[in-house]
PANUNU-965155 format. One record per residue: residue in one letter; residue number from 1; x, y, z of N, C-alpha, C in turn. Coordinates in pm, 1 decimal, decimal comma, m for minus. Each point is the difference from the previous one (the first is absolute). Layout:
   residuo   num        npx        npy        npz       capx       capy       capz        cpx        cpy        cpz
         a   NUM          X          Y          Z          X          Y          Z          X          Y          Z
...
//
This chain:
   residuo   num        npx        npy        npz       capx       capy       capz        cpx        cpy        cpz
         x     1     m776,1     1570,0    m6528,8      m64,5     m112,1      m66,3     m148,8       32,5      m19,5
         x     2      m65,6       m7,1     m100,9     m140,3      m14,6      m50,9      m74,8      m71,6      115,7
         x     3     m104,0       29,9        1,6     m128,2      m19,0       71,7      m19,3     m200,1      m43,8
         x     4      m24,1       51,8     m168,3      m41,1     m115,4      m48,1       67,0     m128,1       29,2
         x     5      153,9       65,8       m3,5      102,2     m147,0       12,3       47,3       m7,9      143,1
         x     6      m21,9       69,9       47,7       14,4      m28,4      161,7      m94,3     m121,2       37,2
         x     7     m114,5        4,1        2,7     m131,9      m74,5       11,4       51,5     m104,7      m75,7
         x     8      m28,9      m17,0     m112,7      109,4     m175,6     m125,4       99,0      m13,2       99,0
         x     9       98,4       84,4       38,9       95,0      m71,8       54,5      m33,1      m63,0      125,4
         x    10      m98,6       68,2       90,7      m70,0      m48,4       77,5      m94,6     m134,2       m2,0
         x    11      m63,3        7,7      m62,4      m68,7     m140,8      m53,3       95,3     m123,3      m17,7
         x    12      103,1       35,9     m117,5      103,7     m112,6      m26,9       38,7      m55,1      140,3
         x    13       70,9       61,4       76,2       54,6      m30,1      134,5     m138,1      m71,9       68,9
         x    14      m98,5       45,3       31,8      m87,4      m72,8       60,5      m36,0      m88,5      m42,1
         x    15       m7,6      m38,6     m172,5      m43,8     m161,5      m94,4      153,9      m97,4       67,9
         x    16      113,7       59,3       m2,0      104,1      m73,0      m11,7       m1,6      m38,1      165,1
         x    17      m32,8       77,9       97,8       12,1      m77,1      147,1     m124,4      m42,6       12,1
         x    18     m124,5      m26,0      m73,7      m72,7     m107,9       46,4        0,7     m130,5      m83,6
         x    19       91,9        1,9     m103,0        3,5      m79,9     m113,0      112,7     m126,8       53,9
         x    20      146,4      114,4      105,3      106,7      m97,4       m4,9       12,4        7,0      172,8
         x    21      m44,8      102,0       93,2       84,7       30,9      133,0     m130,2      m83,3       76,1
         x    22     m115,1       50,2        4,4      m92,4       m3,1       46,8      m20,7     m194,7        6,4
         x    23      m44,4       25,8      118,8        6,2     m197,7       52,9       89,6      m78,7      m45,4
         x    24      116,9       70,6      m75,8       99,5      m99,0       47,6       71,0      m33,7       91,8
         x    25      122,3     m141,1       12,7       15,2      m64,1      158,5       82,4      152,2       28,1
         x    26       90,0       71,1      m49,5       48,6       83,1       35,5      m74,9      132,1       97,5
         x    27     m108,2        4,8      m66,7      m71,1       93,8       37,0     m110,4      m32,9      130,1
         x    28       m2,4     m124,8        7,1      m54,9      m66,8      131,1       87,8        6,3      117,0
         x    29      169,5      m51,9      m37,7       67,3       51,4       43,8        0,5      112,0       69,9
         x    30       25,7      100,1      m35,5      m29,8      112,2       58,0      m67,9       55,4       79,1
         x    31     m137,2      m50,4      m21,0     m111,7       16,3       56,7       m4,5      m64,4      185,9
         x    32       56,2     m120,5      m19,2       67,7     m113,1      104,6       79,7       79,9       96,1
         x    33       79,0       60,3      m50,2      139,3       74,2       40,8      m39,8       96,6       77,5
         x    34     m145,8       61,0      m79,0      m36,9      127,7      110,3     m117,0      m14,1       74,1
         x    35      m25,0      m95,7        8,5     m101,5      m79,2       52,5       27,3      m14,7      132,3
         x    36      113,5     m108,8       m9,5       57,2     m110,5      108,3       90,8      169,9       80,2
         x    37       58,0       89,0      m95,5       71,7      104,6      100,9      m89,4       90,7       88,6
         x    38     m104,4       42,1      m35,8      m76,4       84,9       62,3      m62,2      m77,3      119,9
         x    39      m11,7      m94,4      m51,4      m79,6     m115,9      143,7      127,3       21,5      129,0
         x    40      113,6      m24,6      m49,0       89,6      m15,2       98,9       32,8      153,5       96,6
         x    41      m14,5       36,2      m67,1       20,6      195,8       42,8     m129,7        2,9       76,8
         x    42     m112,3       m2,0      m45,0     m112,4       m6,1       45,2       10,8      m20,8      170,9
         x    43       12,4     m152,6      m21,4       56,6     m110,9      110,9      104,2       66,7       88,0
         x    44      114,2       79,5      m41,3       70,7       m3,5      114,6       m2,8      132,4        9,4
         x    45      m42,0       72,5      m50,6       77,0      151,5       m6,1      m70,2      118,8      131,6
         x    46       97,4       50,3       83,0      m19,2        1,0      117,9      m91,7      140,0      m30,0
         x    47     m132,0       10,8       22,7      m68,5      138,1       21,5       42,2       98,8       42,9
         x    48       59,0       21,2      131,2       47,2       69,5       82,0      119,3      110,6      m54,4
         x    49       93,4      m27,1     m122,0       60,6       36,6     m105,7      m60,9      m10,3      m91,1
         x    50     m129,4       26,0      m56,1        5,5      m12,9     m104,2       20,9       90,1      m82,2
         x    51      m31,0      164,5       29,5        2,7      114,6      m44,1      201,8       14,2      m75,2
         x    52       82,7      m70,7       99,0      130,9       15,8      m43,6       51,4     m121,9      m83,8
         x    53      m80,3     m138,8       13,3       10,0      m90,8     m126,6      m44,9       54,2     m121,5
         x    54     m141,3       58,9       m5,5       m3,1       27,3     m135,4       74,8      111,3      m72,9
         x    55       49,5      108,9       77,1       68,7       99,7      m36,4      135,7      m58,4      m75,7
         x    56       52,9     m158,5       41,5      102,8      m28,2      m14,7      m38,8      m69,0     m115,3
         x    57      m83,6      m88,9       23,8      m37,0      m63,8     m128,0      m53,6      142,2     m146,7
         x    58      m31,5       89,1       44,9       28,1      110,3     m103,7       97,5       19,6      m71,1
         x    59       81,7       42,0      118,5      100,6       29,9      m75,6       60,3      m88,3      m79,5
         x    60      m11,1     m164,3       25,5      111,6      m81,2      m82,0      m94,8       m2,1     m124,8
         x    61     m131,1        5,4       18,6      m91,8      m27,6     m127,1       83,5      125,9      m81,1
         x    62      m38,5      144,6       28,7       97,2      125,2      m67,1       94,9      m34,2      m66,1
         x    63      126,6      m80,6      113,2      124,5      m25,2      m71,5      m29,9     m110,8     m121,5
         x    64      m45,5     m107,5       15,1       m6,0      m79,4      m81,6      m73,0       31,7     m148,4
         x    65      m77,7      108,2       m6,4      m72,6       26,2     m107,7       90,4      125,9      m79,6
         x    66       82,8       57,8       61,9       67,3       88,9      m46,1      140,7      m79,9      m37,2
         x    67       34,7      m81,0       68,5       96,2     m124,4     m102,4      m40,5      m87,1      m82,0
         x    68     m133,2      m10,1      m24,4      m72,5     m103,1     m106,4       33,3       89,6     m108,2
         x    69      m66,4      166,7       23,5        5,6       50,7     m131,1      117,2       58,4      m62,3
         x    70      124,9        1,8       42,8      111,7       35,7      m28,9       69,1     m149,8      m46,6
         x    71       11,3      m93,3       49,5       48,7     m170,4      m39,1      m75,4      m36,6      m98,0
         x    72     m109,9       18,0       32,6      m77,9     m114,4     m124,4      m79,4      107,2     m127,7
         x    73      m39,3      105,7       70,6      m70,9       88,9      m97,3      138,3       96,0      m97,4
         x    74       82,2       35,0       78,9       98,3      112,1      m83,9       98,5     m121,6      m33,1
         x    75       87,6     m107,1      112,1      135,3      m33,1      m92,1      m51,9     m156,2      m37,9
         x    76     m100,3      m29,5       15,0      m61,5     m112,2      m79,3      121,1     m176,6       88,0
         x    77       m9,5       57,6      110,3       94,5     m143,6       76,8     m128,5     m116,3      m24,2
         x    78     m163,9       m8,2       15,1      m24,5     m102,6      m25,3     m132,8       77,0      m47,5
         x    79     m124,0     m109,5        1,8     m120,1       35,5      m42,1      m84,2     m110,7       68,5
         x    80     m178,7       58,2       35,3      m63,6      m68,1       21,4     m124,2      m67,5      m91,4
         x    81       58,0     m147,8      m18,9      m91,9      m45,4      m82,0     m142,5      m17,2       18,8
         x    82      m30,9      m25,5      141,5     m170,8      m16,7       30,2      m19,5      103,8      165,4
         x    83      m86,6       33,2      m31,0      m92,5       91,6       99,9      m81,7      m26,0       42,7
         x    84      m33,7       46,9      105,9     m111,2      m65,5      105,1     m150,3       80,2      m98,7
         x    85       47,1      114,4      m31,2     m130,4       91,5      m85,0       51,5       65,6     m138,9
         x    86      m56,4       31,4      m67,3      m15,7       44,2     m133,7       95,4      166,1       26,8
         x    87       34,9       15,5     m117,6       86,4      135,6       51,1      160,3        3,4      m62,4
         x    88       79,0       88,0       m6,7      120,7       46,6      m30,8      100,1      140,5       39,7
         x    89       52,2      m13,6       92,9       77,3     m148,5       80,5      m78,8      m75,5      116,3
         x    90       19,0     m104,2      m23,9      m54,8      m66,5       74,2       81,1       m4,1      151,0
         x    91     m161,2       m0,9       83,8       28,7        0,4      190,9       68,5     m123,3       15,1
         x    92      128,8      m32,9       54,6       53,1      m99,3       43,9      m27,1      m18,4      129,8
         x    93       10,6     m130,1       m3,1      m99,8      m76,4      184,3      129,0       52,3      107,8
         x    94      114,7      m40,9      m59,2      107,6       14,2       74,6       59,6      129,4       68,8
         x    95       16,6       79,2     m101,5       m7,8      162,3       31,1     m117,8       26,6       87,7
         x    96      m91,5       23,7      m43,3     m105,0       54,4      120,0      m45,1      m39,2      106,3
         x    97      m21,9     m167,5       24,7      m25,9      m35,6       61,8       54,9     m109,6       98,7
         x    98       70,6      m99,3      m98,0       88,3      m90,3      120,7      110,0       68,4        5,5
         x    99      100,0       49,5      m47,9       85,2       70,3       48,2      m56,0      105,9      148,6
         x   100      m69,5       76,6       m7,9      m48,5       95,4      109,9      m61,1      m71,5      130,9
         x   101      m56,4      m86,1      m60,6      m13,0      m62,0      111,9       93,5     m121,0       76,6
         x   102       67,6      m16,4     m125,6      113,8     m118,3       85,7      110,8       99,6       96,2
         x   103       28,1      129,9       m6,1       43,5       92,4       59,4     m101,8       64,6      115,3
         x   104     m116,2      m17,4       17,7      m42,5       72,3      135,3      m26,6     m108,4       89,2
         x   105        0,1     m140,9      m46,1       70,6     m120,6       91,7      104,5       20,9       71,9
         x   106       50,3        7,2      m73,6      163,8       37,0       13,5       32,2       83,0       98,7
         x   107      m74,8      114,7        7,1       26,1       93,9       92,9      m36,2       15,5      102,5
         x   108     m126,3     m114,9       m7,5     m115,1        4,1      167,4       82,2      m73,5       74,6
         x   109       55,5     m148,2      m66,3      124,4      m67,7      111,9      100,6       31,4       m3,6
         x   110       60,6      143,5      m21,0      142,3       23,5        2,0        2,4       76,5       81,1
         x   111       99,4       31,4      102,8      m19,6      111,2      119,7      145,7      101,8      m26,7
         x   112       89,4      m26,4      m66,8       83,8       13,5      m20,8       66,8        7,7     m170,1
         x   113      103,3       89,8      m42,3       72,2      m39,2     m135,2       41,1     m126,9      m35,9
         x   114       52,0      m51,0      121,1       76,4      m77,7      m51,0     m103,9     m149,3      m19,6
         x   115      m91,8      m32,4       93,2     m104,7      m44,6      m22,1     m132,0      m11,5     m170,1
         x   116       29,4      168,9      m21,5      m17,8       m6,1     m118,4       47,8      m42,9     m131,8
         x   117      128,9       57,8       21,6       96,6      m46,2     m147,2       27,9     m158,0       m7,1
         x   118      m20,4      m51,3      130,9       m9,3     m159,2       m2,1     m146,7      m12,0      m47,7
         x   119     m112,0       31,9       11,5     m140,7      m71,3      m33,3       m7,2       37,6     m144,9
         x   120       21,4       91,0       11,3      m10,4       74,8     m208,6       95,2      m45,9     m105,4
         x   121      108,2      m27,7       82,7      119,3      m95,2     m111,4     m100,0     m174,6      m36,6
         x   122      m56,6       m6,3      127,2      m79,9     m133,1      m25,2     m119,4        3,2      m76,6
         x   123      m67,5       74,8       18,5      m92,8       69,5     m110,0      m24,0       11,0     m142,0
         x   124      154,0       89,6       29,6      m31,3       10,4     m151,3       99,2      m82,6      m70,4
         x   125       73,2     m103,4       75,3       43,3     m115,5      m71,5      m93,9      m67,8      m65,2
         x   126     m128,0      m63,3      113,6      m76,8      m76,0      m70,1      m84,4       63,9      m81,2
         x   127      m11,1      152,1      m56,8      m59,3       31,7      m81,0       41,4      m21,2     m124,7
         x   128      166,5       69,6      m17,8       81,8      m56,5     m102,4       23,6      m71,0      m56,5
         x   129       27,2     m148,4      113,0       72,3      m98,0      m52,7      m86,8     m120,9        3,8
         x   130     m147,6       19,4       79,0     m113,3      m67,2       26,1     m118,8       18,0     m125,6
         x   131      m45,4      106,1       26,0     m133,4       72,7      m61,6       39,7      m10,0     m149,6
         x   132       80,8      123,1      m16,7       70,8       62,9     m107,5       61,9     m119,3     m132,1
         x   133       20,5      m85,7       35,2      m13,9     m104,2     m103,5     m109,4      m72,2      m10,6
         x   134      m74,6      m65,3       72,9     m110,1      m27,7       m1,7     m107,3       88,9      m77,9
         x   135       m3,2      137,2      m39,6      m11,1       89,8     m110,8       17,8      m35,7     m114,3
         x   136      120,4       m1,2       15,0      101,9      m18,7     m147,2      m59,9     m128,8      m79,5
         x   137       34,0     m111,4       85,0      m55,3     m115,9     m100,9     m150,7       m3,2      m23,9
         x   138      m87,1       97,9       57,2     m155,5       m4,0      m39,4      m17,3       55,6     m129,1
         x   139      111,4       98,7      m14,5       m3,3      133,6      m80,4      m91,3       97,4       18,8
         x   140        8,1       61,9      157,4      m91,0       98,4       33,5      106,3      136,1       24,6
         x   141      128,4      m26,5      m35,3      133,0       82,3        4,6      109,0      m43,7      m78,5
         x   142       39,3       63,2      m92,2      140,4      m27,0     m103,2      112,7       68,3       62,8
         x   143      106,6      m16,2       28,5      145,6       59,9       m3,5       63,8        6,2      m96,0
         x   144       52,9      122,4      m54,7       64,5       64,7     m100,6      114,0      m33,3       21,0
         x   145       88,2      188,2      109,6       83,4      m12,9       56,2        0,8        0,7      143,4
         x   146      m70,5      m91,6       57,7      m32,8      m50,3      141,3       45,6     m103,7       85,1
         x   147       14,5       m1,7       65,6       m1,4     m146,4      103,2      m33,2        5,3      120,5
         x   148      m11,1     m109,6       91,0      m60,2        8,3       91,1       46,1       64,6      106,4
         x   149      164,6      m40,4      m42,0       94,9       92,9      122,9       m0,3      153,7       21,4
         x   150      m38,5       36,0     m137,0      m64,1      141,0      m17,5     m119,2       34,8       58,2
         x   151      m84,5      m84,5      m17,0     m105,4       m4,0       94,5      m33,6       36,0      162,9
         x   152       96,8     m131,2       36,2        1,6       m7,8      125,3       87,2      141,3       79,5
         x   153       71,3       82,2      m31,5       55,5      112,3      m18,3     m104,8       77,4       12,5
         x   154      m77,2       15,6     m123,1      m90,0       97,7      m11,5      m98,3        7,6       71,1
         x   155      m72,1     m104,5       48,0      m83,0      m28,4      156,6       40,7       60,5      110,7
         x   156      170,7     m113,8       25,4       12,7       81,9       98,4       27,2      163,4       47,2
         x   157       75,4       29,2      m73,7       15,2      141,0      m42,4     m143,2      114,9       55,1
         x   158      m66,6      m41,7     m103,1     m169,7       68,6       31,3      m60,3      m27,6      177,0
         x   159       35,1     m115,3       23,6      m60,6      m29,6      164,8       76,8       99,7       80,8
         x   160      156,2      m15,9       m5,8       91,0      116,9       87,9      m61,3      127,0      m47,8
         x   161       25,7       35,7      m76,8      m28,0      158,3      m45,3     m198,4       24,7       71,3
         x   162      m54,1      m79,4      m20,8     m120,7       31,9       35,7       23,0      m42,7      156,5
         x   163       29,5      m79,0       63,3       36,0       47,5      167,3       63,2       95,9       55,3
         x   164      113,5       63,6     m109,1       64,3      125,9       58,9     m107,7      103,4      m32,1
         x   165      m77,1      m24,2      m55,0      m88,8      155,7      m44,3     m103,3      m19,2      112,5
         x   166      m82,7      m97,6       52,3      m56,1        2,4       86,2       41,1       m0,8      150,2
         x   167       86,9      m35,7        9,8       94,3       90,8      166,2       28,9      130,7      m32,9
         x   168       15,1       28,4     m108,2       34,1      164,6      m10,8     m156,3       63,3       18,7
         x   169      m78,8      m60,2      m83,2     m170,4      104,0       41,0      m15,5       m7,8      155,5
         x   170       30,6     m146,5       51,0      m23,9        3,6      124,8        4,6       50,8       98,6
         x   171      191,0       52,9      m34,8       58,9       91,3       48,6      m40,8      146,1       17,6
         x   172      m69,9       56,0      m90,5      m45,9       97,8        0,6      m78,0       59,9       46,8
         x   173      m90,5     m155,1      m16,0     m122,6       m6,3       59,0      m24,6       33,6      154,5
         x   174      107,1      m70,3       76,5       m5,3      m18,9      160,0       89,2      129,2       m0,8
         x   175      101,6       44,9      m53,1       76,0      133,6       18,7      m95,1       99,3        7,9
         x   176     m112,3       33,5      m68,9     m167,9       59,8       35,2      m35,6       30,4       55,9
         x   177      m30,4     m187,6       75,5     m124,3       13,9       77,0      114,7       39,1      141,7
         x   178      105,4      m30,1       38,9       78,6       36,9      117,0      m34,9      135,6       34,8
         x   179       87,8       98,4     m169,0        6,2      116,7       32,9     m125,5       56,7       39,0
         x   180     m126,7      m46,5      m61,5     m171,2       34,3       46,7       m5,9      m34,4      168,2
         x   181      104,3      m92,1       29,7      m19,0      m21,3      167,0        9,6       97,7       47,6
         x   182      116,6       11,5      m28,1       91,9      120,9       46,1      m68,0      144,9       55,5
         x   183       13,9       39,0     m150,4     m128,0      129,3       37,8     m101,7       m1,3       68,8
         x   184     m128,1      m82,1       m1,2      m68,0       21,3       68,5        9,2      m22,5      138,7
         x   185      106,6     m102,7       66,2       46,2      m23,6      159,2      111,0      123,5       18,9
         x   186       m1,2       84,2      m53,8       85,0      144,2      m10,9      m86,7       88,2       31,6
         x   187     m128,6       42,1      m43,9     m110,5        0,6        4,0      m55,9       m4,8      131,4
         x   188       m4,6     m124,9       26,3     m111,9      m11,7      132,0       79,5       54,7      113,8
         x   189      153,6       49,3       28,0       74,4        6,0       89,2       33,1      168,3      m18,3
         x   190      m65,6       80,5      m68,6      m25,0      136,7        9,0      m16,8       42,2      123,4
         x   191        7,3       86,9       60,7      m40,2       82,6      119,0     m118,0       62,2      m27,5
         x   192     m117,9       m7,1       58,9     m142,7       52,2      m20,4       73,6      171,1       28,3
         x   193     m125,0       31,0      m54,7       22,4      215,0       m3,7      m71,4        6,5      155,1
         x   194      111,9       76,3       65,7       m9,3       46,4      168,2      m59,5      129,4      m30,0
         x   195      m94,8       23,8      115,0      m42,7      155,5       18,1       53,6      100,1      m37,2
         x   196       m1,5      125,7      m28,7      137,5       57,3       26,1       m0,3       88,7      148,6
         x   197      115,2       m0,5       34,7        0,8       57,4      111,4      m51,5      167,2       66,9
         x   198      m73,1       53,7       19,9      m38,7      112,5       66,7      155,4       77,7       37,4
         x   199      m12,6      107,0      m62,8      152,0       73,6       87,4      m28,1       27,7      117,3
         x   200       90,9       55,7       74,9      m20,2       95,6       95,5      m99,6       90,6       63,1
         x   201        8,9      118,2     m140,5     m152,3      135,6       63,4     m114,4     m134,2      m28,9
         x   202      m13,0      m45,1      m63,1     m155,3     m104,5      m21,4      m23,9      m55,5      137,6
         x   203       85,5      m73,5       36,0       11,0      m12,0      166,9      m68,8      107,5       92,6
         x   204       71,1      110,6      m32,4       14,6       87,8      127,7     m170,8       63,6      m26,1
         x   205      m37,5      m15,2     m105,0     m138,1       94,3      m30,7      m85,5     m125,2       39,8
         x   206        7,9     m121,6        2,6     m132,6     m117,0       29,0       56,1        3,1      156,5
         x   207      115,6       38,7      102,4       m8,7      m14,8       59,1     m115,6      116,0      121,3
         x   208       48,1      128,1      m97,7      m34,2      112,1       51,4     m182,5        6,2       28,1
         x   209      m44,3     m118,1     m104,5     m139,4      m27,5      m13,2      m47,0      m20,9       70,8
//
């Protein structure tokens, strides 16, 4: 694409989201959404993990942006009508941010799978069947060939897959630092280097001294 019409096309997009996206209720919306979520994460989210919450919340951000652009960018299941910022494709609140973080909730009070697949089925119900229309009638999201049940699928889906990937780094992780035990308490239990012993004539000549 040309220099020239890259930039026009650029401009157009930026006249058209401050003309129609920009301060509308939809787009306040949004704003609300990540507002009121970050406060709450903020609020509860345990320090002490945090290095393995955000890794998790990575990864679902990863998954979710790599299913935005295959669903909505390649087979066209829906489209986003308003954006938090100017741009094409536009950053969805949901993908990056309440989704990832409604999942490292998720994971700080779960001690267990089964604990999990119960909090994340709840999750991402009310994302689906809560949030996810509440979208729809703003028109800050269209469905093509979508629905919510698809949705709620596709949430959950991304939360499992991004908890199995982070017990697996984990795994690796402590499989590591063990084997690093290992060796070096292998290590400290060496036998120091003994003298060596004097033969015999060495004897007999320091004795003869």
């Amino acid at each position: 694409m040309p220099y020239e019409t890259a930039r026009l096309l650029a401009y157009q997009t930026y006249q058209q989201w401050v003309a129609k996206e920009l301060f509308s209720v939809g787009w306040f919306v949004m704003v609300g959404v990540l507002i009121v979520t970050y406060a709450i994460w903020l609020k509860l989210v345990d320090k002490r993990r945090l290095r393995d919450l955000l890794l998790l919340g990575s990864l679902c951000a990863v998954g979710f942006s790599i299913g935005d652009i295959f669903l909505i960018g390649n087979w066209g299941v829906a489209d986003y009508n308003i954006a938090l910022g100017p741009g094409r494709p536009p950053i969805f609140v949901l993908s990056l941010t309440v989704g990832p973080i409604l999942f490292m909730l998720i994971e700080q009070y779960s001690s267990s799978w089964k604990k999990y697949f119960l909090w994340a089925g709840i999750g991402s119900a009310a994302a689906a069947f809560g949030l996810m229309p509440l979208y729809v009638f703003l028109g800050i999201i269209q469905f093509y060939k979508w629905n919510y049940v698809y949705q709620f699928i596709y949430l959950l889906t991304a939360g499992i897959i991004a908890r199995a990937l982070l017990l697996w780094i984990t795994s690796i992780e402590q499989s590591q630092s063990v084997s690093s035990c290992e060796v070096q308490g292998f290590s400290r239990l060496q036998p120091a280097a003994s003298k060596p012993i004097l033969d015999d004539n060495d004897d007999k000549t320091d004795r003869g001294r």
